[in-house]
Structures are given as structure tokens and as C-alpha cells.
VEXDONU-96245 format. One record per residue (C-alpha): y, z, x; residue number from 1; residue in one letter. Coordinates in steps of 0.1 Angstrom, whole numbers, plus 2048, in hexadecimal, padded with zeros to 3 digits. Each point is the difference from the previous one (the first is absolute). Layout:
% residues N
<rec><c2>Y</c2><c3>Z</c3><c1>X</c1><num>NUM</num><residuo>a</residuo></rec>
...
END
This chain:
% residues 65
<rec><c2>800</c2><c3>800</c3><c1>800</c1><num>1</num><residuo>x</residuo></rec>
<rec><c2>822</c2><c3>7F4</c3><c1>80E</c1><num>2</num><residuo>x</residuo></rec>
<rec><c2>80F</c2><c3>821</c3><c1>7EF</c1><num>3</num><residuo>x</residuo></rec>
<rec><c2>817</c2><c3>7ED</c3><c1>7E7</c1><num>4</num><residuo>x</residuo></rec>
<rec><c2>7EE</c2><c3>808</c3><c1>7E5</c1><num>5</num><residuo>x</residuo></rec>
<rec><c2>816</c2><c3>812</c3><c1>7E7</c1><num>6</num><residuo>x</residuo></rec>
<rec><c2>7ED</c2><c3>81A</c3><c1>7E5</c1><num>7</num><residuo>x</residuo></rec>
<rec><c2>800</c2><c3>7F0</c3><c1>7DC</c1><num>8</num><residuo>x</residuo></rec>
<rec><c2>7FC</c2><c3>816</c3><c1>7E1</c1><num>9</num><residuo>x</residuo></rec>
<rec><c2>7E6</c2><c3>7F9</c3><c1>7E9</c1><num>10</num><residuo>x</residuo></rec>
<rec><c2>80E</c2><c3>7F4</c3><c1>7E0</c1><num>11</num><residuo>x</residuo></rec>
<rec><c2>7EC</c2><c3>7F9</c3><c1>7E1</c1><num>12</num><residuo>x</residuo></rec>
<rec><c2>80E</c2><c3>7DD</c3><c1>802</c1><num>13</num><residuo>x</residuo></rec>
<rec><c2>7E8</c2><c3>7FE</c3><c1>819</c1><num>14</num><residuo>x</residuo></rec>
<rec><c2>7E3</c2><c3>811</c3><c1>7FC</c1><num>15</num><residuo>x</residuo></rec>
<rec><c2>7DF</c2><c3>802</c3><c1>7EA</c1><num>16</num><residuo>x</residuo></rec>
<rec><c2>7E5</c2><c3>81B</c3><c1>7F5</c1><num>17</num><residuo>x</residuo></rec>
<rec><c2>7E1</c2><c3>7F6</c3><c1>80A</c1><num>18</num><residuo>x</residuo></rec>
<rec><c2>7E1</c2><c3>812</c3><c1>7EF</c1><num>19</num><residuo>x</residuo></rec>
<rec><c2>7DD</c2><c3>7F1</c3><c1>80C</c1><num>20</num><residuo>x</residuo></rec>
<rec><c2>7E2</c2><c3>809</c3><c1>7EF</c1><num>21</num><residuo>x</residuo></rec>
<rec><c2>807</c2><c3>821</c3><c1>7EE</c1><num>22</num><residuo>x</residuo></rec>
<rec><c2>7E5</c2><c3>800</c3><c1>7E7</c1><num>23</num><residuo>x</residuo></rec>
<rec><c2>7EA</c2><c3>81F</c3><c1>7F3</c1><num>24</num><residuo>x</residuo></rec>
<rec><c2>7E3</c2><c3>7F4</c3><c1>814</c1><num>25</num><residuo>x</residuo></rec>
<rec><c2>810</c2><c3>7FF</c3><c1>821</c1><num>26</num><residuo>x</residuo></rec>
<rec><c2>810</c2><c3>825</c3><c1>7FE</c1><num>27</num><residuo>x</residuo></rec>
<rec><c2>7DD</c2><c3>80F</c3><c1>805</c1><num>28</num><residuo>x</residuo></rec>
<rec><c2>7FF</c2><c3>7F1</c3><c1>826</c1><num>29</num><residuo>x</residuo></rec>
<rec><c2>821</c2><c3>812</c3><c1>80A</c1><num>30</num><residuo>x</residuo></rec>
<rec><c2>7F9</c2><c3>81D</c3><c1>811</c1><num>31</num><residuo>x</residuo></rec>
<rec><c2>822</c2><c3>80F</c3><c1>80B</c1><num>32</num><residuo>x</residuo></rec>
<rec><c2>808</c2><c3>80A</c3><c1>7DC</c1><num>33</num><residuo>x</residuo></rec>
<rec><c2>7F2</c2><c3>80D</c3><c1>7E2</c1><num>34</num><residuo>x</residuo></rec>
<rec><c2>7F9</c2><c3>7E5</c3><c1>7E4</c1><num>35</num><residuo>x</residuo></rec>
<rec><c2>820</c2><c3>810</c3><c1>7F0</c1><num>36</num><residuo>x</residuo></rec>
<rec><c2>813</c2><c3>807</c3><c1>818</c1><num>37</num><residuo>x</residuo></rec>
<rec><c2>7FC</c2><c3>7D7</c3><c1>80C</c1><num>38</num><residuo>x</residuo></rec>
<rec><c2>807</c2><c3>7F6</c3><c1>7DD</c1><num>39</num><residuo>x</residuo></rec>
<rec><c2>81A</c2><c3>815</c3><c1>7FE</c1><num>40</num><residuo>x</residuo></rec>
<rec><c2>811</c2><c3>7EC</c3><c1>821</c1><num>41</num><residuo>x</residuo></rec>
<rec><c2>7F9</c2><c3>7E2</c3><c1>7F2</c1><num>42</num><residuo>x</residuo></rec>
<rec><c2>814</c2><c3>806</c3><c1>7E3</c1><num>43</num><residuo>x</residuo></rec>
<rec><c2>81E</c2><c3>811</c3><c1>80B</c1><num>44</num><residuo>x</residuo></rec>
<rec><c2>803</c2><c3>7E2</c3><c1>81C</c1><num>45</num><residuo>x</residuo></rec>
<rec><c2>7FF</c2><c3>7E7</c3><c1>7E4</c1><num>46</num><residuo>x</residuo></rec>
<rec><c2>819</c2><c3>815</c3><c1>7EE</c1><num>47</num><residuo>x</residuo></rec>
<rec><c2>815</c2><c3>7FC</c3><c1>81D</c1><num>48</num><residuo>x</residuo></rec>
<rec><c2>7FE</c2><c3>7D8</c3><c1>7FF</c1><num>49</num><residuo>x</residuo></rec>
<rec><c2>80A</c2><c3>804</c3><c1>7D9</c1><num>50</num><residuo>x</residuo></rec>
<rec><c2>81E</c2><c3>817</c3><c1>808</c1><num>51</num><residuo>x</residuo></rec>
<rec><c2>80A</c2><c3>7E8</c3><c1>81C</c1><num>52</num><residuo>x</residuo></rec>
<rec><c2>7FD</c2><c3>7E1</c3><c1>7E6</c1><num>53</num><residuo>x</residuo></rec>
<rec><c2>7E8</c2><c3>7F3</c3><c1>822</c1><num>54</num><residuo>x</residuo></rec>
<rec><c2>7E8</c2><c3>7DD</c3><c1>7F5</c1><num>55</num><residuo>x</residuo></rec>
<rec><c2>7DC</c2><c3>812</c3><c1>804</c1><num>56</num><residuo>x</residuo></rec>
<rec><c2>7E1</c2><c3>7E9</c3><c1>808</c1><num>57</num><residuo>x</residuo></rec>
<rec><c2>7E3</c2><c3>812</c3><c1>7F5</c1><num>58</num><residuo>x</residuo></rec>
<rec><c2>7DE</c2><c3>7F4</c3><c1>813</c1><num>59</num><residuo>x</residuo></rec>
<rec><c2>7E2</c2><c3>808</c3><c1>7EC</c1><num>60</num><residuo>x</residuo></rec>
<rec><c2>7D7</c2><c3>7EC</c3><c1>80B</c1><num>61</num><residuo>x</residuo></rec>
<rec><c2>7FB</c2><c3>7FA</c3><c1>7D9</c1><num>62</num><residuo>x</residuo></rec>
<rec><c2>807</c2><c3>7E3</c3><c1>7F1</c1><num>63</num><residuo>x</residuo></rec>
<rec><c2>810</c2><c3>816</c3><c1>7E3</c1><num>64</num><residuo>x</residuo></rec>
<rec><c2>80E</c2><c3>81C</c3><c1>810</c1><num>65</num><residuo>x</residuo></rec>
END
């Protein structure tokens, strides 16, 4: 790095939520958290993207989500 590079803000003009495969089957693998307490992240992160107005892509490996 030349050490121009000036610090940019992130704005949510330029920025996305990106969920990938949250789905009731998959919460069983994680292991740092409870089932509730993961759930529980999950939610209040998307609630985030909804306060912030933020596009959200939701990922799922079922054809009907």
C-alpha cells in the first residue's frame, strides 16, 4: 500500500446484508451457540438490515426456501 488510501465510511448507499443458509436444519451444526441463542443472532442481525432499510440477499439450498 502506497499509504494514500484515505478511510471511507460505510454508508447504506453502499452496502448489503448478506444471510446464507439460515434455515432450521442447519442451526443444529453450530456449536458456539445454543439453538436459541444462534437464532436469536440471526434475527436481531436481520433486524438491523431492516432498521438500516439495507437490500438483504437471503441464500437458502431449497429450491423453495
Amino acid at each position: 500500500m502506497n499509504g494514500t488510501h484515505q478511510y471511507k465510511r460505510l454508508s447504506r448507499d453502499d452496502a448489503a446484508l448478506l444471510l446464507v443458509d439460515h434455515q432450521s436444519g442447519l442451526i443444529s451444526l453450530v456449536q458456539d451457540f445454543s439453538p436459541g441463542e444462534f437464532k436469536n443472532n440471526v434475527l436481531a442481525v436481520a433486524a438491523c438490515g431492516a432498521y438500516f432499510k439495507l437490500p438483504t440477499i437471503l441464500t437458502t439450498s431449497f429450491e423453495n426456501g
